[in-house]
Z-matrix of the N, CA and C atoms (Angstrom, degrees):
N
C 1 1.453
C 2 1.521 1 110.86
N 3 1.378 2 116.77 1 -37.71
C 4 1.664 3 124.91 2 -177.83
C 5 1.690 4 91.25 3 -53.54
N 6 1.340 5 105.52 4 -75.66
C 7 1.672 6 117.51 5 -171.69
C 8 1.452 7 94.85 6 -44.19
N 9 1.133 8 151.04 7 -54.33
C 10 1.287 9 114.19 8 168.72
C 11 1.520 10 148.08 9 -11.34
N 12 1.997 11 83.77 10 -87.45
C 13 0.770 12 112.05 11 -167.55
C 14 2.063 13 122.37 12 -59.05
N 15 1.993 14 95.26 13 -8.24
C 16 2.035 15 97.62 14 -177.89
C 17 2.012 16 79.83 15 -105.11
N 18 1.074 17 124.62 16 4.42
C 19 1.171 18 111.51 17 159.84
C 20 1.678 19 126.91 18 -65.80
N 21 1.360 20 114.98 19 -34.03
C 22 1.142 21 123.13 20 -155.44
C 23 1.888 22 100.85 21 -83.96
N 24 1.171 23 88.04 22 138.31
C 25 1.744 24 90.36 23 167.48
C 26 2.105 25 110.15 24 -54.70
N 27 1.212 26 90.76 25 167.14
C 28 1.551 27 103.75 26 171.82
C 29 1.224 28 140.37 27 -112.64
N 30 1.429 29 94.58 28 107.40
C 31 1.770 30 116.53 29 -166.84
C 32 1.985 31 110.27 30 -79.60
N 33 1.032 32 84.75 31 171.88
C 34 1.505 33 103.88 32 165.37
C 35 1.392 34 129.46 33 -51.23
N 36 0.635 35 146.33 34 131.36
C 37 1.711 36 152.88 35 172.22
C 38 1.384 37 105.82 36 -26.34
N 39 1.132 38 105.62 37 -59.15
C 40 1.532 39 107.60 38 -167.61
C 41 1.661 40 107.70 39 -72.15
N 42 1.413 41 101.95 40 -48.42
C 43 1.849 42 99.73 41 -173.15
C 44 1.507 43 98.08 42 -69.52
N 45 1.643 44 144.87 43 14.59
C 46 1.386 45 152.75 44 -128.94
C 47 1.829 46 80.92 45 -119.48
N 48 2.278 47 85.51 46 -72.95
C 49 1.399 48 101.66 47 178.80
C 50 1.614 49 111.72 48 -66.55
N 51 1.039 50 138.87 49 -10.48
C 52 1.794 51 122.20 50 172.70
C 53 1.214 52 101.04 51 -77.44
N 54 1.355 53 126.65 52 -25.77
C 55 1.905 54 117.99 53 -161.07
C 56 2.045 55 83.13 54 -72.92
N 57 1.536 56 77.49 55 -62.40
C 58 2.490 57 85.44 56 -152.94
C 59 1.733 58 80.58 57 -42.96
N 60 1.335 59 138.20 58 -57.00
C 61 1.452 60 118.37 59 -147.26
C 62 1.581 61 116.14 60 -68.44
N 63 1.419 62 117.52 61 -21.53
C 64 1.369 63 137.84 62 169.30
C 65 1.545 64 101.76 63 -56.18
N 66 1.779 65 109.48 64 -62.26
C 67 1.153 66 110.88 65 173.09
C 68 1.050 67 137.04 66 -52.68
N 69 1.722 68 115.65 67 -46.02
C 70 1.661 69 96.07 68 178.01
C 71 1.650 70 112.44 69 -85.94
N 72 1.593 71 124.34 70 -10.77
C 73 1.382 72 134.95 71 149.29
C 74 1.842 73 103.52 72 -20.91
N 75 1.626 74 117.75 73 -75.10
C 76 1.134 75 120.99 74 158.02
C 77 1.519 76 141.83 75 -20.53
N 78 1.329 77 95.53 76 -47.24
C 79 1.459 78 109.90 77 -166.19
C 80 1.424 79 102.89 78 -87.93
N 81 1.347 80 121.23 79 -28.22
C 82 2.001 81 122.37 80 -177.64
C 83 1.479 82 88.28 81 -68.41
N 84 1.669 83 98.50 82 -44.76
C 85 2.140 84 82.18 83 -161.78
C 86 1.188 85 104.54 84 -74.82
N 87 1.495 86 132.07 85 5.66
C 88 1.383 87 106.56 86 164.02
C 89 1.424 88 114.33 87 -93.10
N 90 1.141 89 120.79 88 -20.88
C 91 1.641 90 131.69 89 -150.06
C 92 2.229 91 89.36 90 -86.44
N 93 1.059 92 111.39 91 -46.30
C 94 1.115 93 125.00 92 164.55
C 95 1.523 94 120.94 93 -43.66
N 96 1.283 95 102.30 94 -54.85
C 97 1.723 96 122.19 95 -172.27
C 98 1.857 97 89.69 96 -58.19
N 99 1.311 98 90.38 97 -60.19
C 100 1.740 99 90.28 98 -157.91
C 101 1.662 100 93.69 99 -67.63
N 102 1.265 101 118.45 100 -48.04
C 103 1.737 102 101.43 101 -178.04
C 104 1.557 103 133.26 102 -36.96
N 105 1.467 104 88.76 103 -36.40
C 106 1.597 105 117.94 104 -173.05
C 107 2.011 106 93.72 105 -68.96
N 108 1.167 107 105.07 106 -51.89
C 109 1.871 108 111.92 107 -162.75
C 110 1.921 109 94.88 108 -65.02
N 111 1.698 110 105.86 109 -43.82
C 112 1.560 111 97.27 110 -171.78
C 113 1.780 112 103.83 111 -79.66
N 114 1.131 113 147.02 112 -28.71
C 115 0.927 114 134.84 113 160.31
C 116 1.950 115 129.77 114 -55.03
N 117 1.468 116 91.37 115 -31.89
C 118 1.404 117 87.51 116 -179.46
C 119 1.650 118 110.30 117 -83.02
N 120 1.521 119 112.49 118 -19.89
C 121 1.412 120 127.09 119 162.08
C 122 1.416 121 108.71 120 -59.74
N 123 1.355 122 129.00 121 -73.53
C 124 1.511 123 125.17 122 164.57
C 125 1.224 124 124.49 123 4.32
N 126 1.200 125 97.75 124 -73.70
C 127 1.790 126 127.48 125 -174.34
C 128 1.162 127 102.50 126 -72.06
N 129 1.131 128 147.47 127 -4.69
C 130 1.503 129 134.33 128 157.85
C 131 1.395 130 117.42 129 -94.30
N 132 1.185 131 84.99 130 -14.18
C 133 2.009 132 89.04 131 -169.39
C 134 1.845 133 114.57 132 -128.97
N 135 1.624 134 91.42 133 21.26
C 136 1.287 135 95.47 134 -178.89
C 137 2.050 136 115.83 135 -73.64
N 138 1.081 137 110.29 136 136.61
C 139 1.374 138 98.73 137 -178.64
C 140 1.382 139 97.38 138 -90.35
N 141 2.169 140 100.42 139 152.85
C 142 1.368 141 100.17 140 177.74
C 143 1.292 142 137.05 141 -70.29
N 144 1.542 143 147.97 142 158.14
C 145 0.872 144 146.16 143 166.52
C 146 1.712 145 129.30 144 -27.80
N 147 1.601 146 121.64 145 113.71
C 148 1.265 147 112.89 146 -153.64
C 149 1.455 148 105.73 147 107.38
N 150 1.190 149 146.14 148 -36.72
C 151 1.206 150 123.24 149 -164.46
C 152 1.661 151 100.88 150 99.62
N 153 1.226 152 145.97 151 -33.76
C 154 1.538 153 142.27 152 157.31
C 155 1.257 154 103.71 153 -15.06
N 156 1.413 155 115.96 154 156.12
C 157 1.171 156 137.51 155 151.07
C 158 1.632 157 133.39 156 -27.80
N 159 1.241 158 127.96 157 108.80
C 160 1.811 159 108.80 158 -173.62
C 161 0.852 160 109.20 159 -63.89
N 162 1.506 161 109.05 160 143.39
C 163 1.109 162 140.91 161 179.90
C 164 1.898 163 124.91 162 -41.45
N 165 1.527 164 95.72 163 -34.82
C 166 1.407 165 111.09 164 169.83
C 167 1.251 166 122.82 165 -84.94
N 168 1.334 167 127.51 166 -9.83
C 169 1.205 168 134.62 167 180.00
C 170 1.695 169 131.84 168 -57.03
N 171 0.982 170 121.33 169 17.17
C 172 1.608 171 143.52 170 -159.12
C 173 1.590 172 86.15 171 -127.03
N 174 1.705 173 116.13 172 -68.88
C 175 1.468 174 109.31 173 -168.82
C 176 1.454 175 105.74 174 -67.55
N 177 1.694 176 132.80 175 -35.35
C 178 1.194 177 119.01 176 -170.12
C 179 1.455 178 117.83 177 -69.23
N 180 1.237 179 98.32 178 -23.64
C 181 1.609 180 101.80 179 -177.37
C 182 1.467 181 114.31 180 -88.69
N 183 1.252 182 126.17 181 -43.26
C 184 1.899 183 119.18 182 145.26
C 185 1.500 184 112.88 183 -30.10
N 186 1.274 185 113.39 184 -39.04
C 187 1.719 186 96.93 185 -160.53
C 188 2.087 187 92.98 186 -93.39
N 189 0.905 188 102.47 187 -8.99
C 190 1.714 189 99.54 188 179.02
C 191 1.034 190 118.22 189 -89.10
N 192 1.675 191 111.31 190 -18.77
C 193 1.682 192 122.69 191 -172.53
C 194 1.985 193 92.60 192 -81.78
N 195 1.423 194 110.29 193 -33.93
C 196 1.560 195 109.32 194 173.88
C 197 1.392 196 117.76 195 -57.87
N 198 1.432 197 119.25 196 -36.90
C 199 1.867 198 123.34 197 -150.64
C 200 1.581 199 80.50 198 -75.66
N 201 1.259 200 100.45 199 156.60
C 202 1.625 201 119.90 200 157.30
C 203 1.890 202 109.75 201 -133.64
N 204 1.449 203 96.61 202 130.55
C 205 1.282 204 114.77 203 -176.77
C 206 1.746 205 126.45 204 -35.70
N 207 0.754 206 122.34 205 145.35
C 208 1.788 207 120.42 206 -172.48
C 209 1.323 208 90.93 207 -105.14
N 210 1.695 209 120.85 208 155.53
C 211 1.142 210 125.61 209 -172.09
C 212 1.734 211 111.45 210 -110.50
N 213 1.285 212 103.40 211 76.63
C 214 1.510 213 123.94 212 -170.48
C 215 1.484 214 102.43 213 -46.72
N 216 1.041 215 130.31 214 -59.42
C 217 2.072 216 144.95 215 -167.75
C 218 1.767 217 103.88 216 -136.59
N 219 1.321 218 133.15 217 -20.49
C 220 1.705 219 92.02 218 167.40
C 221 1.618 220 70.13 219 -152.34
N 222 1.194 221 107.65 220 179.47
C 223 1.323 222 137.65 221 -154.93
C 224 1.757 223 108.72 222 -102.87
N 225 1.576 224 119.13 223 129.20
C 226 1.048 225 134.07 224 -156.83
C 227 1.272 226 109.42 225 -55.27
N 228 1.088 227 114.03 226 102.34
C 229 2.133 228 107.02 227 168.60
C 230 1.196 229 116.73 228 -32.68
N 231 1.537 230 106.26 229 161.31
C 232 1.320 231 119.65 230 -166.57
C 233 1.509 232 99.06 231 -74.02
N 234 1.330 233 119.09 232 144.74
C 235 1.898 234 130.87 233 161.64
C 236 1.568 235 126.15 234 -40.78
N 237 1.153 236 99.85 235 12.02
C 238 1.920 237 105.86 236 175.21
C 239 1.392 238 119.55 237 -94.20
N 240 1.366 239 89.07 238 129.16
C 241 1.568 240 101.90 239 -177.61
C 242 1.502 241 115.45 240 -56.27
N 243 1.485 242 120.34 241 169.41
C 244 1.339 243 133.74 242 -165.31
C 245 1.491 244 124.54 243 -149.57
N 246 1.293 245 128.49 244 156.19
C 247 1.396 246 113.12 245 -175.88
C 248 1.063 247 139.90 246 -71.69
N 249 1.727 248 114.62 247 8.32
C 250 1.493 249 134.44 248 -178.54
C 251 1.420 250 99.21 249 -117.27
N 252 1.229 251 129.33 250 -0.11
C 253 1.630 252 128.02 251 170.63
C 254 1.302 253 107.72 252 -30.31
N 255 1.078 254 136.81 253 144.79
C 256 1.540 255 145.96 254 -170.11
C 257 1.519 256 131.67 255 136.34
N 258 1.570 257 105.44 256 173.61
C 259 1.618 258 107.41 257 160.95
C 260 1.361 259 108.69 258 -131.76
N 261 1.625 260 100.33 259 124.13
C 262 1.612 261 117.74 260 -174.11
C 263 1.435 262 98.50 261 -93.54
N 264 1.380 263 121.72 262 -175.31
C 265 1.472 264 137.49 263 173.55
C 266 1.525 265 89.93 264 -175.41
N 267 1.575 266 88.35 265 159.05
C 268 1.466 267 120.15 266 168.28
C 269 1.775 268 119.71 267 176.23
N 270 1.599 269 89.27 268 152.53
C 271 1.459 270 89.63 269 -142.16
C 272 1.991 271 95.23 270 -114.01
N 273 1.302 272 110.60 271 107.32
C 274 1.314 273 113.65 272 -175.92
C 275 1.193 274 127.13 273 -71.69
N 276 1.615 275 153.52 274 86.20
C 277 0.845 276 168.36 275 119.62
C 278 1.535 277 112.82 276 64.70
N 279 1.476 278 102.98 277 -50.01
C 280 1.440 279 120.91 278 -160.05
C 281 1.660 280 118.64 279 -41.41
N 282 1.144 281 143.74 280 120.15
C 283 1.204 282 147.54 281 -174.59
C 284 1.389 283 110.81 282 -113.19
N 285 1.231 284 126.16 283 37.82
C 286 1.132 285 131.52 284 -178.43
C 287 1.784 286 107.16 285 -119.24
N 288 1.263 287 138.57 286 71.21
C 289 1.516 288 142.37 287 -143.56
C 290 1.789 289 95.70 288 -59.31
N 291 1.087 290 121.68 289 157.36
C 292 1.351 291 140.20 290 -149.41
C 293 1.419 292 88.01 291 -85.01
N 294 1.841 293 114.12 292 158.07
C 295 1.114 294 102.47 293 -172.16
C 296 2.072 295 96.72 294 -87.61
N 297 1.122 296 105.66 295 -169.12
C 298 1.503 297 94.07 296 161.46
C 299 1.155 298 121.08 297 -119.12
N 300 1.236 299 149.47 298 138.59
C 301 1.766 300 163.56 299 -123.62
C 302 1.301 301 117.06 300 169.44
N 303 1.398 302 119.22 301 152.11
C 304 1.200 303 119.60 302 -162.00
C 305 1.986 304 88.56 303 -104.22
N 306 1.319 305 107.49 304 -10.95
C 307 1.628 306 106.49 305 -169.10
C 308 1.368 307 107.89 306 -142.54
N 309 1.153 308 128.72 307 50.58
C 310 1.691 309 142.04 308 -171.31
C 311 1.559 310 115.17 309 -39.71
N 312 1.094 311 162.85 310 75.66
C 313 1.418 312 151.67 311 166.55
C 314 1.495 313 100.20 312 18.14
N 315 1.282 314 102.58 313 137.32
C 316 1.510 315 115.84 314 172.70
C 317 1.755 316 100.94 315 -86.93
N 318 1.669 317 99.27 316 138.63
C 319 1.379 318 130.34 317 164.98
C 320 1.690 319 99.16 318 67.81
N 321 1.403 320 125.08 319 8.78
C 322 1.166 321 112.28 320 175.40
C 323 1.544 322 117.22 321 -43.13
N 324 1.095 323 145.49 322 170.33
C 325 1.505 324 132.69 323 -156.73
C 326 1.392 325 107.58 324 -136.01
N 327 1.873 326 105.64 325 52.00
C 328 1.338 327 108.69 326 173.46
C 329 1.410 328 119.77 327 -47.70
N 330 1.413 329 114.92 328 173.70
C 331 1.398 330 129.48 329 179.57
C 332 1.787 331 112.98 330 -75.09
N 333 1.151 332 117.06 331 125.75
C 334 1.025 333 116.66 332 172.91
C 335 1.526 334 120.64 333 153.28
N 336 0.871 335 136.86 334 -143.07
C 337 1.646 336 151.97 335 159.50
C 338 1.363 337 125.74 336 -83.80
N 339 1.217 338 133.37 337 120.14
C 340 1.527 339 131.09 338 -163.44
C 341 1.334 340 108.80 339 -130.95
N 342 1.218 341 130.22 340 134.01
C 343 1.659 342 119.78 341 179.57
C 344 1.798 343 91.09 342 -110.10
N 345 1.166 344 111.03 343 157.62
C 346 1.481 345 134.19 344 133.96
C 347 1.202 346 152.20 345 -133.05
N 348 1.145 347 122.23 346 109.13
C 349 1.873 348 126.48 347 -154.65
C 350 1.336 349 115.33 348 -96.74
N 351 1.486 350 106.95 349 103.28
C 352 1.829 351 89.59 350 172.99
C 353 1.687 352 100.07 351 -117.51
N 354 1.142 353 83.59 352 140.52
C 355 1.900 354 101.03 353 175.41
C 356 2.024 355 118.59 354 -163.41
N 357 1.356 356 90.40 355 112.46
C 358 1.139 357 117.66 356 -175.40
C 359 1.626 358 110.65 357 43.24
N 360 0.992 359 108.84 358 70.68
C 361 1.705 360 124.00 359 171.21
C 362 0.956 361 135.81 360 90.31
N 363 1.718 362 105.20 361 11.39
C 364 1.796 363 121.59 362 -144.18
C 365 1.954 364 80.07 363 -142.05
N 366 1.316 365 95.46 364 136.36
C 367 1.232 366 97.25 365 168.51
C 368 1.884 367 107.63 366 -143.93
N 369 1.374 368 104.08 367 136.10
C 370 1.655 369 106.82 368 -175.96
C 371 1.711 370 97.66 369 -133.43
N 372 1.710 371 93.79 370 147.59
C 373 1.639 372 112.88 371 172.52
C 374 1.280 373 110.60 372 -119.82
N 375 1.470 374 106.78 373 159.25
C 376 1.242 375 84.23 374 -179.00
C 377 1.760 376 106.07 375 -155.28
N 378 1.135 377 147.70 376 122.65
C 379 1.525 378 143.38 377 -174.69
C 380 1.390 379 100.95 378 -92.54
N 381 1.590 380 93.31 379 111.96
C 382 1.796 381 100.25 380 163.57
C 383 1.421 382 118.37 381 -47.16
N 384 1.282 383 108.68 382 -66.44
C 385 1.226 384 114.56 383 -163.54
C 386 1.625 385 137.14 384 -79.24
N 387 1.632 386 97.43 385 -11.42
C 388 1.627 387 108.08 386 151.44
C 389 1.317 388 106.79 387 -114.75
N 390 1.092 389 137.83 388 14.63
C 391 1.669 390 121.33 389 -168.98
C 392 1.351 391 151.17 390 70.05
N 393 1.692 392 86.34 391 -8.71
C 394 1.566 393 94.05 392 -173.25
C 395 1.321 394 116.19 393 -72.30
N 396 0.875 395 119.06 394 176.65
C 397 1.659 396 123.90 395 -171.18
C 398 1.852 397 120.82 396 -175.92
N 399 1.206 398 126.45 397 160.42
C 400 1.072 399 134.50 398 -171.93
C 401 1.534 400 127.88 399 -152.18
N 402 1.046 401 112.49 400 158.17
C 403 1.761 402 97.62 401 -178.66
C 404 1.519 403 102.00 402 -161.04
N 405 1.773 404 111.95 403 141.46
C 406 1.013 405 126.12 404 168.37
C 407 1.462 406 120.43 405 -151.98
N 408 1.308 407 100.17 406 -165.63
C 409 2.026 408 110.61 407 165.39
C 410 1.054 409 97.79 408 -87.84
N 411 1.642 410 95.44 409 159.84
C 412 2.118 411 118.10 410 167.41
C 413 1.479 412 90.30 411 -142.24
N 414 1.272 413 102.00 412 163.85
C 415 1.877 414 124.06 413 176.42
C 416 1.839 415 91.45 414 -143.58
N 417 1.206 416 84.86 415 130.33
C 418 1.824 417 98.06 416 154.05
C 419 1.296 418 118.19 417 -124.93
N 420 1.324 419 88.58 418 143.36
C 421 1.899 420 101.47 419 -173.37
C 422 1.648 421 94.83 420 -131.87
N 423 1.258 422 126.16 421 103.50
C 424 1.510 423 129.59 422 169.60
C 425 1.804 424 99.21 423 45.22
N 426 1.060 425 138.69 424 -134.26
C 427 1.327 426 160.50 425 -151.60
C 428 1.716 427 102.95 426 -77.75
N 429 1.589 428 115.70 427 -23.58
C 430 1.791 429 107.17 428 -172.18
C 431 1.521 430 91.39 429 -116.62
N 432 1.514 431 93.54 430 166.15
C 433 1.361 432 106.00 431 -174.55
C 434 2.064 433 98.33 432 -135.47
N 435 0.700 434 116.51 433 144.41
C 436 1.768 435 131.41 434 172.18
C 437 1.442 436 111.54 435 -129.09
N 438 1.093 437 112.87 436 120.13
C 439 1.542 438 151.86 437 152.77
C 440 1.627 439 132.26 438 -62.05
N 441 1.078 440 133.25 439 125.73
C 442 1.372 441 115.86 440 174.43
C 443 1.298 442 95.99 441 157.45
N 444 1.685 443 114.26 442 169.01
C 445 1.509 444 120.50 443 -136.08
C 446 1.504 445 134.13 444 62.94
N 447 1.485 446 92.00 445 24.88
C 448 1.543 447 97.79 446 -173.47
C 449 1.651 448 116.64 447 -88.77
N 450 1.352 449 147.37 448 90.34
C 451 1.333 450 144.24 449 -147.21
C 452 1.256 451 108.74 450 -59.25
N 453 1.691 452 119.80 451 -13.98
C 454 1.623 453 114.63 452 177.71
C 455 1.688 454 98.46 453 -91.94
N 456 1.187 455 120.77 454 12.66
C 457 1.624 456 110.67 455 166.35
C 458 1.379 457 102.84 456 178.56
N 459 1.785 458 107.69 457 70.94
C 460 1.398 459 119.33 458 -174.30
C 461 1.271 460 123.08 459 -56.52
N 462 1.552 461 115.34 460 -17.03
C 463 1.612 462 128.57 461 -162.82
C 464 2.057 463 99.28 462 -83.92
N 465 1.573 464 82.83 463 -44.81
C 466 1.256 465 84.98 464 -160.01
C 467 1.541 466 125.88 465 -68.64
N 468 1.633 467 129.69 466 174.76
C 469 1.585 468 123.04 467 159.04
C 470 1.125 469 96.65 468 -150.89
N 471 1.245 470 102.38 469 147.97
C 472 1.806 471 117.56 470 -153.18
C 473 2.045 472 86.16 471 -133.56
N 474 1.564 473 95.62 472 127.69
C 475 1.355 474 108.10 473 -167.15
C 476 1.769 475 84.34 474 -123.49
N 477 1.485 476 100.49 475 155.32
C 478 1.582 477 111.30 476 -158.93
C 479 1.970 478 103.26 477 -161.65
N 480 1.094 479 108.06 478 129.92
C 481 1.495 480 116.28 479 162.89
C 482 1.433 481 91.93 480 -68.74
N 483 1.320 482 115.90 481 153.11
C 484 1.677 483 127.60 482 148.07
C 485 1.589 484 109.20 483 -143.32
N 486 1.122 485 116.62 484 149.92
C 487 1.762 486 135.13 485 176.53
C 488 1.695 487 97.17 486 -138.95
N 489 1.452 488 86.46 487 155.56
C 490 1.664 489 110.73 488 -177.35
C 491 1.565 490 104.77 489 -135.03
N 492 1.583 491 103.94 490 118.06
C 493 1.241 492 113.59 491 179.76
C 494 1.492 493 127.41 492 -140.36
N 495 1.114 494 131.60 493 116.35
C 496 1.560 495 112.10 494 -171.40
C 497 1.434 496 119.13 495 53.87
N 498 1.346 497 121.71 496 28.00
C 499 1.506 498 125.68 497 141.56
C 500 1.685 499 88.54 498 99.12
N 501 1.553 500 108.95 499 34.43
C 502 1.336 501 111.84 500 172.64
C 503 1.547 502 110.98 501 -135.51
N 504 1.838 503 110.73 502 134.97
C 505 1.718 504 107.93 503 151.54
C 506 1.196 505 134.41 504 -90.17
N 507 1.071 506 122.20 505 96.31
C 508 1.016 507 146.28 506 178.43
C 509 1.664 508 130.13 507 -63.32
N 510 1.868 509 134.83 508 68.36
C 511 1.735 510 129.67 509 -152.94
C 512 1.505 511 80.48 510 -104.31
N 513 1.554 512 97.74 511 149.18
C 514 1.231 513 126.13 512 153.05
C 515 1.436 514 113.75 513 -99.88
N 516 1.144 515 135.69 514 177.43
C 517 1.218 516 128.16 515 -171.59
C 518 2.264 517 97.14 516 -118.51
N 519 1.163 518 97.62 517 153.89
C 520 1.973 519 113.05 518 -175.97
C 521 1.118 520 77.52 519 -110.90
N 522 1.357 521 106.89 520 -90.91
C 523 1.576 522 121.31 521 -149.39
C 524 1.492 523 106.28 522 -165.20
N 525 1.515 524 115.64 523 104.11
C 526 1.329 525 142.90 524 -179.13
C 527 1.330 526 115.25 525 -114.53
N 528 1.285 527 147.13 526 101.37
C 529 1.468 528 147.02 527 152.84
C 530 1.565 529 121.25 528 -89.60
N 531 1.436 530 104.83 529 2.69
C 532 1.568 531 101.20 530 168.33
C 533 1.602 532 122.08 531 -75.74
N 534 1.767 533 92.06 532 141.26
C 535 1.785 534 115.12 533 -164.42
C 536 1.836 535 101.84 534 26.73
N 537 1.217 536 70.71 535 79.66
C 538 2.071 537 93.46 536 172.53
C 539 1.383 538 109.26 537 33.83
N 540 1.297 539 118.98 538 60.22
C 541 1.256 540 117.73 539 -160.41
C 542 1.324 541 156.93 540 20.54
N 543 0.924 542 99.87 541 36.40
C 544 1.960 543 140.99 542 159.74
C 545 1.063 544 117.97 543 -49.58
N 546 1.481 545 126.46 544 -36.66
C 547 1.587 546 112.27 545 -170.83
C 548 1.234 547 97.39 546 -103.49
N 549 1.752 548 129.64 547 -0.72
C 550 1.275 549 126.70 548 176.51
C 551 1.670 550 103.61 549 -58.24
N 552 2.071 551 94.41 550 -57.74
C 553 1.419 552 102.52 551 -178.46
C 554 1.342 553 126.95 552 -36.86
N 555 1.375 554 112.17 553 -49.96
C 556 1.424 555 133.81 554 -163.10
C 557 1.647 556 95.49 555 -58.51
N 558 1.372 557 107.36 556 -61.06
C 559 1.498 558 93.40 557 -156.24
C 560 1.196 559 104.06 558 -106.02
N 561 1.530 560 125.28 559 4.12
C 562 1.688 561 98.30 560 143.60
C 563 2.008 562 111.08 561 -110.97
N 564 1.142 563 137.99 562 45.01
C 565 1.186 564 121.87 563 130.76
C 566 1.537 565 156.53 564 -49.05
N 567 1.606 566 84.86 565 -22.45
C 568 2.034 567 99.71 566 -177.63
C 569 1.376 568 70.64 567 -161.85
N 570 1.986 569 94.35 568 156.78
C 571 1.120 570 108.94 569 157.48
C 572 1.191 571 113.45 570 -66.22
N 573 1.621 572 112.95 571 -174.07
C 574 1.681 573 137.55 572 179.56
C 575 1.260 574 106.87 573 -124.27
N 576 1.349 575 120.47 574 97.17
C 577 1.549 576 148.63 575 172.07
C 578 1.555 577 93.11 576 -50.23
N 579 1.649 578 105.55 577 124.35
C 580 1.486 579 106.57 578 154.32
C 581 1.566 580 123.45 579 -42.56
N 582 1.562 581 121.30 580 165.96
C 583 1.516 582 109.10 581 140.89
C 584 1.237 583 95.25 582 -120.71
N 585 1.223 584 156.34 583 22.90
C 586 0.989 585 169.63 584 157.52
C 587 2.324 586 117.58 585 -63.39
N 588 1.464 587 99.06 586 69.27
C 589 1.237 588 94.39 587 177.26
C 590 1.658 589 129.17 588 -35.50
N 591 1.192 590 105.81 589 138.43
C 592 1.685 591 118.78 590 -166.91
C 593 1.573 592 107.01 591 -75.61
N 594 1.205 593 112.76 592 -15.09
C 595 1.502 594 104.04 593 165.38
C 596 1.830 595 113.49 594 -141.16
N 597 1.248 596 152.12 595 172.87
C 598 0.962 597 150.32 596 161.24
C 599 1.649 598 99.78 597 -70.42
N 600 1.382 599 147.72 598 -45.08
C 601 1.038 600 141.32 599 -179.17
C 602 1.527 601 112.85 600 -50.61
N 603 1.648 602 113.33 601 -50.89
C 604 1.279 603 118.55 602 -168.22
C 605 1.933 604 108.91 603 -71.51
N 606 1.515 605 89.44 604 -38.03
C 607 1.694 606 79.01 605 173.84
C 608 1.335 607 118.74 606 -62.99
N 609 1.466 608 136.86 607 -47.30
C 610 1.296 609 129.81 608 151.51
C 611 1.004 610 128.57 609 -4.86
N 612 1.243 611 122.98 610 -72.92
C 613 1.044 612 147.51 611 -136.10
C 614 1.151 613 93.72 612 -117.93
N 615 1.436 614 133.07 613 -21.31
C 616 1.328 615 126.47 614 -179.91
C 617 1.878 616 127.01 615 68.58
N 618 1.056 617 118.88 616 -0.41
C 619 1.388 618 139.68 617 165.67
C 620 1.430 619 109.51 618 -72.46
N 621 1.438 620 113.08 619 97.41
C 622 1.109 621 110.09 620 -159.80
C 623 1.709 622 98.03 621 171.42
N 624 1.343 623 122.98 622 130.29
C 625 1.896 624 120.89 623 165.69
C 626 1.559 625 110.71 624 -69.00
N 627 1.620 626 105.01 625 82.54
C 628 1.847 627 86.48 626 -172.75
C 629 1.791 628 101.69 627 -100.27
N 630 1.184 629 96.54 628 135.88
C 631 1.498 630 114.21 629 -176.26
C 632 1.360 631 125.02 630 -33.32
N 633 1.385 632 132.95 631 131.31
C 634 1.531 633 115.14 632 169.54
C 635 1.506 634 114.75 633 -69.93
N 636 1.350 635 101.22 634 145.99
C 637 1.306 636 115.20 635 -173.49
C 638 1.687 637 115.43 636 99.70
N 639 1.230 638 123.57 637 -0.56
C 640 1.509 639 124.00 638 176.46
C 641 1.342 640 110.16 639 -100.42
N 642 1.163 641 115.13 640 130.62
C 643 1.544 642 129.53 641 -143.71
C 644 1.833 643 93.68 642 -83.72
């Protein structure tokens, strides 16, 4: 805008003052526009008082369990279930409250409650407590799992050991370069607690350690 503006030939005073007043005219309605978009964003994704869970977090995660993945670089696997089908959670320790940003790093591995949903080729994450969330494809092949179609790192595919043990998922990381390798961190730092009760009796009956965050 500077380089413009010593570009321009030299007018009159007055047609000087109509350009800048046009201009900063411009500049409130944008500064406004966007105040108006991050506040009304805020308020949807504000977490509750205390550090709890946001408040919206029930509807965001219904409406993510609906989306189905777009096929950014290869084409959506077929709808068949798999041996990691499920909904995991896990609950990150971190006591350090998130900073606030209008554009946060993807999958950074704030403190709090984390879901992950895989079902039949589609896999979604999701942060209680800021909202963020993501969605893509997975493939399983015996013991590895591959990732990709993810719109926060469309290029990339993030390949992963996983084991299942004692009602836990458990990824190692192959080779992940998505958001500077962040979502490697994220989802192999702690395992991923089933919600998936260990017996049909105990779910009944509910006798059973079922994870926070399983609906």
């Amino acid at each position: 805008m500077f380089t413009w503006f010593a570009k321009m030939n030299d007018k009159s005073h007055r047609s000087s003052t109509v350009g800048y007043t046009l201009v900063i005219q411009c500049l409130v309605l944008l500064i406004l526009s966007c105040s108006s978009y991050s506040q009304s964003n805020e308020q949807a994704l504000k977490p509750a008082a205390g550090g709890t869970a946001n408040p919206a977090a029930s509807k965001i995660w219904s409406e993510l369990l609906r989306k189905s993945p777009f096929p950014h670089t290869a084409p959506l696997p077929p709808q068949a279930s798999s041996v990691v089908d499920g909904t995991y959670t896990k609950f990150d320790p971190k006591k350090t409250p998130p900073m606030p940003c209008r554009r946060c790093p993807d999958y950074v591995p704030d403190g709090g409650i984390w879901k992950l949903h895989l079902s039949k080729g589609v896999f979604r994450i999701f942060h209680e407590f800021s909202g963020w969330r993501s969605i893509g494809s997975f493939v399983v092949e015996e013991n590895k799992v591959w990732l990709f179609n993810d719109p926060t790192c469309m290029e990339a595919t993030g390949s992963y050991w996983w084991t299942f043990e004692g009602g836990q998922l458990s990824l190692q990381v192959i080779e992940d370069e998505c958001a500077i390798h962040m979502r490697a961190q994220n989802l192999t730092k702690q395992p991923w607690r089933s919600c998936q009760p260990p017996t049909m009796e105990a779910g009944v009956g509910g006798h059973w350690d079922r994870p926070p965050g399983c609906d």
